[in-house]
MIFIVEX-527515 format. One record per atom (N, C-alpha, C): residue number from 1; atom name; x, y, z; residue in one letter. Coordinates in Angstrom, 3 decimals, decimal comma. Example, Ala and Ser with C-alpha at 12.3 -4.5 7.8 and 13.67 -1.06 7.14 Angstrom:
<atoms>
+-----+------+----------+----------+----------+------+
| pos | site |       c1 |       c2 |       c3 | code |
+-----+------+----------+----------+----------+------+
|   1 |    N |   13,190 |   -5,690 |    7,800 |    a |
|   1 |   CA |   12,300 |   -4,500 |    7,800 |    a |
|   1 |    C |   13,200 |   -3,300 |    7,800 |    a |
|   2 |    N |   12,850 |   -2,250 |    7,080 |    s |
|   2 |   CA |   13,670 |   -1,060 |    7,140 |    s |
|   2 |    C |   12,900 |    0,030 |    7,870 |    s |
+-----+------+----------+----------+----------+------+
</atoms>
This chain:
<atoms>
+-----+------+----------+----------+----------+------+
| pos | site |       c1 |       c2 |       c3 | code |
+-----+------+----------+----------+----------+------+
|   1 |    N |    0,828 |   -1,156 |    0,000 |    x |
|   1 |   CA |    0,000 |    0,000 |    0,000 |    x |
|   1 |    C |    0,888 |    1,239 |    0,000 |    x |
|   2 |    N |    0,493 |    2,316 |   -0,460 |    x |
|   2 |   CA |    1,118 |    3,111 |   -0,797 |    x |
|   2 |    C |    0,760 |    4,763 |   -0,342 |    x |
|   3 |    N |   -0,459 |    4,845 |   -0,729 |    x |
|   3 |   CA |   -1,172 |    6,219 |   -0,816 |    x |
|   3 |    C |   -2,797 |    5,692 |    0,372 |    x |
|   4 |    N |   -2,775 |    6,569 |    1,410 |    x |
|   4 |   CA |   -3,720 |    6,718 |    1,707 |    x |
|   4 |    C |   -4,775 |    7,495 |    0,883 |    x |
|   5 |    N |   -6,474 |    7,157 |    0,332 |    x |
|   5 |   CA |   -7,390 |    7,895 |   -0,002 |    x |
|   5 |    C |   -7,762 |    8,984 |    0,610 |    x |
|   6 |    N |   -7,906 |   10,075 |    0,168 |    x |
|   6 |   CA |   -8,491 |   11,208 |    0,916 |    x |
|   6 |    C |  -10,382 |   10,708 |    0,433 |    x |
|   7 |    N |  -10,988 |   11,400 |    1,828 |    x |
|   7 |   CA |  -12,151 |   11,682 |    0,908 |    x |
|   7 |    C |  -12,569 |   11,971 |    0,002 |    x |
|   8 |    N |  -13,743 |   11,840 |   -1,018 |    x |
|   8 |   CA |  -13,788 |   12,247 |   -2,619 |    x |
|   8 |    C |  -13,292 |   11,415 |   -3,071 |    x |
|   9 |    N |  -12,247 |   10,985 |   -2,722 |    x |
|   9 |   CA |  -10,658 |   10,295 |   -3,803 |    x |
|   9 |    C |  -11,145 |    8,907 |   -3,976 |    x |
|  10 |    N |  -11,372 |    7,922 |   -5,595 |    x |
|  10 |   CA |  -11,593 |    6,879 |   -5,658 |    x |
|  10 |    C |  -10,860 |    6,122 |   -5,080 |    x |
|  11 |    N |  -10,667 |    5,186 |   -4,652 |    x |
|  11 |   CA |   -9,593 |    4,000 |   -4,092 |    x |
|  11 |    C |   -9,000 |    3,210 |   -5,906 |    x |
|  12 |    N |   -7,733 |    3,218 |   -5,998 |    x |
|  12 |   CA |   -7,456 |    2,844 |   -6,470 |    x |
|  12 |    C |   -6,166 |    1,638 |   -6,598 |    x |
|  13 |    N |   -5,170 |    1,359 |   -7,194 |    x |
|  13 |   CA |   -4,341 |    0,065 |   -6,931 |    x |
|  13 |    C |   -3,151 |    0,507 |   -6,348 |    x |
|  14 |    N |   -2,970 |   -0,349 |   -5,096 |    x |
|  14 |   CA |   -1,667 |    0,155 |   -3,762 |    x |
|  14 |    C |   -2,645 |    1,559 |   -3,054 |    x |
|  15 |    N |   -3,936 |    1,230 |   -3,118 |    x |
|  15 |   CA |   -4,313 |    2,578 |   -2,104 |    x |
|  15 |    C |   -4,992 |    2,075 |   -1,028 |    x |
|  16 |    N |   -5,440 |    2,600 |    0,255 |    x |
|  16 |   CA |   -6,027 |    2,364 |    1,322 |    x |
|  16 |    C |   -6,996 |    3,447 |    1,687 |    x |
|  17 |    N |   -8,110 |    2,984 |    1,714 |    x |
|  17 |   CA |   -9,339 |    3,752 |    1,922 |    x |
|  17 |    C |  -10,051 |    3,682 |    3,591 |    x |
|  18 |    N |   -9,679 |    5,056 |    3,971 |    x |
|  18 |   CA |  -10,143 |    4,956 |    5,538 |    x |
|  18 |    C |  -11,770 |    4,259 |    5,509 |    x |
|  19 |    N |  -12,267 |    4,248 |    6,423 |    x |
|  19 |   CA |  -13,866 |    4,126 |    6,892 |    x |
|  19 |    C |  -14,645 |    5,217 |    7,103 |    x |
|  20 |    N |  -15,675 |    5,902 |    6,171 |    x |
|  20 |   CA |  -15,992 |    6,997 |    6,834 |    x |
|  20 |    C |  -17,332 |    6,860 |    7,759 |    x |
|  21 |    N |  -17,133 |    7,672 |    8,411 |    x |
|  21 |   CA |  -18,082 |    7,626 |    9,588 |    x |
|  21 |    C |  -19,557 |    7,477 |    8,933 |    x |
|  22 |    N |  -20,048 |    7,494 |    7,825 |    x |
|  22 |   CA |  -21,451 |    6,771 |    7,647 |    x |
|  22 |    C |  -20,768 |    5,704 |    7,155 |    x |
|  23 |    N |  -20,232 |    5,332 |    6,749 |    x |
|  23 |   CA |  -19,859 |    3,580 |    6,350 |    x |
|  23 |    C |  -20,268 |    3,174 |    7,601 |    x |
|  24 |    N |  -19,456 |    3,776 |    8,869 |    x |
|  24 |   CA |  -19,264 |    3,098 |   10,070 |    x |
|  24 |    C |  -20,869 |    3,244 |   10,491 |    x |
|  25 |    N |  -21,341 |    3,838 |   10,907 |    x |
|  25 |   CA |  -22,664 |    3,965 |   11,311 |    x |
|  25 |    C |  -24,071 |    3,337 |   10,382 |    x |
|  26 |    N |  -23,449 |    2,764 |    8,804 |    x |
|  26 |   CA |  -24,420 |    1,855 |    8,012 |    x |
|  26 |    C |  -23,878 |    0,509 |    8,511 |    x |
|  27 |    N |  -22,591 |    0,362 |    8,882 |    x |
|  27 |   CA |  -22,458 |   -1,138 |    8,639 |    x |
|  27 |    C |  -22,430 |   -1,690 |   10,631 |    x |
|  28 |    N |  -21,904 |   -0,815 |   11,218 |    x |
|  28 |   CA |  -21,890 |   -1,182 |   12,516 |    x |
|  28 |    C |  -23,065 |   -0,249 |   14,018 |    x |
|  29 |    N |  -23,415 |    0,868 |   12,886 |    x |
|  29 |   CA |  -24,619 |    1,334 |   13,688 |    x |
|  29 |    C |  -23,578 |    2,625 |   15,017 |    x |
|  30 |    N |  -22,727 |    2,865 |   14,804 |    x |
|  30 |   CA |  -21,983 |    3,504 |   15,565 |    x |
|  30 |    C |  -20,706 |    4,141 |   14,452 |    x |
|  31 |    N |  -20,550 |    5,818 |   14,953 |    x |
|  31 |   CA |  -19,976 |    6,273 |   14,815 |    x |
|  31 |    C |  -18,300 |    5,976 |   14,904 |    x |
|  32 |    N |  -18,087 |    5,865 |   15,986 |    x |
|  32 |   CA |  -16,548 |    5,294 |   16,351 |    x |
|  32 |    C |  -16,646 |    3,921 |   16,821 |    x |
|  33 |    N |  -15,880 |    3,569 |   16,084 |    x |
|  33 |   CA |  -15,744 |    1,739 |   15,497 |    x |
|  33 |    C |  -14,824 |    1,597 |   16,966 |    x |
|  34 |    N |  -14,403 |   -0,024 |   17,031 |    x |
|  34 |   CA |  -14,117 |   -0,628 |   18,260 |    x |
|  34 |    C |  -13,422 |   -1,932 |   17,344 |    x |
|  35 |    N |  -13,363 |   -2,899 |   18,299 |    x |
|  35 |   CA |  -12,669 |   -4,172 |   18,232 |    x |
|  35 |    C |  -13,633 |   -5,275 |   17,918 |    x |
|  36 |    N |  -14,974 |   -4,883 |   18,714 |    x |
|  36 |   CA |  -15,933 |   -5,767 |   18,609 |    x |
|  36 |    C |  -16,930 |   -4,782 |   17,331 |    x |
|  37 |    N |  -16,918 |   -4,285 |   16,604 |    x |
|  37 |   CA |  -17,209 |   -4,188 |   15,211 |    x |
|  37 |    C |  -16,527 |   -4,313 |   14,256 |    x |
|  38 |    N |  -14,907 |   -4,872 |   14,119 |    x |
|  38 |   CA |  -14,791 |   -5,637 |   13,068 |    x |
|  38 |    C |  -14,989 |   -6,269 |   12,368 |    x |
|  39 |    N |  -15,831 |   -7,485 |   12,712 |    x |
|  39 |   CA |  -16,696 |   -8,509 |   12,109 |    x |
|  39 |    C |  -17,240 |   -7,980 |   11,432 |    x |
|  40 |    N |  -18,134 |   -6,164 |   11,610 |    x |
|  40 |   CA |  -19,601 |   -5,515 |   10,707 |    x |
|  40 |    C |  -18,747 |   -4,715 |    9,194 |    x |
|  41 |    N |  -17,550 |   -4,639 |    9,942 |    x |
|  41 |   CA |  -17,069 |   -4,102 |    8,614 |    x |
|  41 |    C |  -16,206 |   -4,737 |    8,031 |    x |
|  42 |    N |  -15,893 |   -5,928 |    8,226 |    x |
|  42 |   CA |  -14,839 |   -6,512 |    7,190 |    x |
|  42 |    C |  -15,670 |   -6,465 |    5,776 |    x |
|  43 |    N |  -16,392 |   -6,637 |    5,000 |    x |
|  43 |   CA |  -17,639 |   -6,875 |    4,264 |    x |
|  43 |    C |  -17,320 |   -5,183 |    3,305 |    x |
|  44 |    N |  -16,866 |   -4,329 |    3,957 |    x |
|  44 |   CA |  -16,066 |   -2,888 |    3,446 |    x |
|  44 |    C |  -15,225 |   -3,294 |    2,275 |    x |
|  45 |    N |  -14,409 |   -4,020 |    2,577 |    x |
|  45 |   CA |  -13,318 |   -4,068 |    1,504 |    x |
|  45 |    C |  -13,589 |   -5,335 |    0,680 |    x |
|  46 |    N |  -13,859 |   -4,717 |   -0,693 |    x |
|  46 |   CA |  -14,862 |   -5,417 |   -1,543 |    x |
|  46 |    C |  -13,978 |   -5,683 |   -2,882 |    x |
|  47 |    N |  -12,887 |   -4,870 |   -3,327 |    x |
|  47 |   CA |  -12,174 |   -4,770 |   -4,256 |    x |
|  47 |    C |  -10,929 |   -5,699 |   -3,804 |    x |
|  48 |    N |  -10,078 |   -6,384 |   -5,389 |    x |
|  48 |   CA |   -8,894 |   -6,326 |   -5,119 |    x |
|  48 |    C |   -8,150 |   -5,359 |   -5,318 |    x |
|  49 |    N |   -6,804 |   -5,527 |   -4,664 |    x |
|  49 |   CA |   -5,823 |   -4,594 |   -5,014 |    x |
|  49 |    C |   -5,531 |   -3,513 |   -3,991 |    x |
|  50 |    N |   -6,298 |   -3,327 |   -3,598 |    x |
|  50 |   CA |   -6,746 |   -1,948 |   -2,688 |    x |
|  50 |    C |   -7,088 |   -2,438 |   -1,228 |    x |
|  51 |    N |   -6,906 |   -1,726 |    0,038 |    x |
|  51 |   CA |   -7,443 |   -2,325 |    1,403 |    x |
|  51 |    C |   -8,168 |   -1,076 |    2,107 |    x |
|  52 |    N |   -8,295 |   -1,015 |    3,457 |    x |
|  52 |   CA |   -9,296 |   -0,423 |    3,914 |    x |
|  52 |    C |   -8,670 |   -0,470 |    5,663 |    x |
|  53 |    N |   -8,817 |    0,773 |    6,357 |    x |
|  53 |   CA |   -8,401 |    0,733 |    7,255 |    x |
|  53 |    C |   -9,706 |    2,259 |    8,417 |    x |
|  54 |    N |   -9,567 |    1,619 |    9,298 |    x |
|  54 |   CA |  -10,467 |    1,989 |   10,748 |    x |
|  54 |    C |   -9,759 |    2,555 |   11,719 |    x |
|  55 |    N |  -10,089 |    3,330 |   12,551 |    x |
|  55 |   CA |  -10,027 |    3,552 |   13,975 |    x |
|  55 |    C |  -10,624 |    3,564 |   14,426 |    x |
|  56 |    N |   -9,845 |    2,227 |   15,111 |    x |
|  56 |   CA |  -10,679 |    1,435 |   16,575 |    x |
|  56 |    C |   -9,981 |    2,267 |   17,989 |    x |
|  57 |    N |  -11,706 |    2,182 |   18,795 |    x |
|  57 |   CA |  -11,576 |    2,942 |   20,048 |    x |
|  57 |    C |  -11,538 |    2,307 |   21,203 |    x |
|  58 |    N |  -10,989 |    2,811 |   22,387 |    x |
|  58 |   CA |  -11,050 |    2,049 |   23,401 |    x |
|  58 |    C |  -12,651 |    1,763 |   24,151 |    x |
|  59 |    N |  -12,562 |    1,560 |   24,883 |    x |
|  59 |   CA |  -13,819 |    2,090 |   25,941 |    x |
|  59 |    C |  -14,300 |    2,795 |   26,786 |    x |
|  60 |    N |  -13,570 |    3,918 |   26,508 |    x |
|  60 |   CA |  -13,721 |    5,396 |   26,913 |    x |
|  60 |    C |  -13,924 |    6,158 |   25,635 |    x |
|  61 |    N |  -13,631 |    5,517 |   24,521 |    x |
|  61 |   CA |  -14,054 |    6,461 |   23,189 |    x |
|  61 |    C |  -12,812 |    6,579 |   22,831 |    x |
|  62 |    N |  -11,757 |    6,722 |   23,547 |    x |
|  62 |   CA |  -10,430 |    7,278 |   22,870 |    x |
|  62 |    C |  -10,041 |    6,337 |   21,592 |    x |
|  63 |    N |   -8,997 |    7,081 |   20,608 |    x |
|  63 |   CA |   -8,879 |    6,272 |   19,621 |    x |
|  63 |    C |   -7,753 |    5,708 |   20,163 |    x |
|  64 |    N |   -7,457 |    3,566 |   19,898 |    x |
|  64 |   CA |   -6,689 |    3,063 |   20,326 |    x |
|  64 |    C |   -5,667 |    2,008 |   19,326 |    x |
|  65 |    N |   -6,347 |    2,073 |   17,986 |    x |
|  65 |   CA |   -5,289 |    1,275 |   17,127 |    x |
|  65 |    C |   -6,098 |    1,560 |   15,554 |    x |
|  66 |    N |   -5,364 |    1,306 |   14,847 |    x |
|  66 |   CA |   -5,738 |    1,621 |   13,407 |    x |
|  66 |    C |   -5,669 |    0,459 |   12,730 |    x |
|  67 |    N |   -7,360 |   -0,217 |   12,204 |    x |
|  67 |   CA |   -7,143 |   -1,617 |   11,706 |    x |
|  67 |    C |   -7,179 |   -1,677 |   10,271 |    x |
|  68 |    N |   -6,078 |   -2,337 |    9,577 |    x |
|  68 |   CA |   -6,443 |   -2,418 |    8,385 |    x |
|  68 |    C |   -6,693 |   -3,987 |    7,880 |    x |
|  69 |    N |   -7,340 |   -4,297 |    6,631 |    x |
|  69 |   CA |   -7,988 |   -5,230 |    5,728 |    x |
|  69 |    C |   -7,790 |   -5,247 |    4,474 |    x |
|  70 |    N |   -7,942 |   -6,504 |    3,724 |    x |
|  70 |   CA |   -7,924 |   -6,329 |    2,303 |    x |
|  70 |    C |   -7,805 |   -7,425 |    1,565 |    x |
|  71 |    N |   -7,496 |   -6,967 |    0,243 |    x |
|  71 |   CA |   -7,216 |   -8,259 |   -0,690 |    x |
|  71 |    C |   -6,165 |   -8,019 |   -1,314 |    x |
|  72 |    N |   -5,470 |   -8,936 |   -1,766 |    x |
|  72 |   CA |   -4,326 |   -8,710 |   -2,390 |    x |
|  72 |    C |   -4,781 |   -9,492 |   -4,113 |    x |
|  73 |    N |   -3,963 |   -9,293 |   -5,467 |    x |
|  73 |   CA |   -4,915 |   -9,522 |   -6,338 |    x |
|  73 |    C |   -4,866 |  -10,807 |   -6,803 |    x |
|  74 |    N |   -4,048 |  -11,725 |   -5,959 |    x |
|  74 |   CA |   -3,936 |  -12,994 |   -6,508 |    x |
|  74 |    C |   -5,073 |  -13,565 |   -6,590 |    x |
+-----+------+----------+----------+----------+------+
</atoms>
């Protein structure tokens, strides 16, 4: 991976596309994602080539790790 996506910005090949907060709130029903909504968004990264990455929060809300996913194009 190479280039993080900005918003607007298509995801394209070697890029990583954050989660935006309505992704997060269509697929897991909550704004700031966690550990135990991974499962709701793996289902995000739909393309090859390209992956997809989150911030996951603790349980105070704080942000506590940055998860990423994907496919590779084999």
């Amino acid at each position: 991976m190479r280039v993080v996506v900005r918003p607007g910005e298509k995801p394209d090949y070697s890029t990583v596309e954050p989660v935006s907060t309505a992704e997060a709130l269509q697929a897991a029903g909550v704004a700031k994602l966690t550990r135990a909504h991974v499962q709701q968004i793996d289902d995000l990264a739909e393309q090859r080539w390209f992956g997809r990455c989150a911030v996951l929060h603790d349980d105070t809300g704080q942000p506590s790790e940055i998860y990423f996913w994907g496919f590779s194009g084999d």
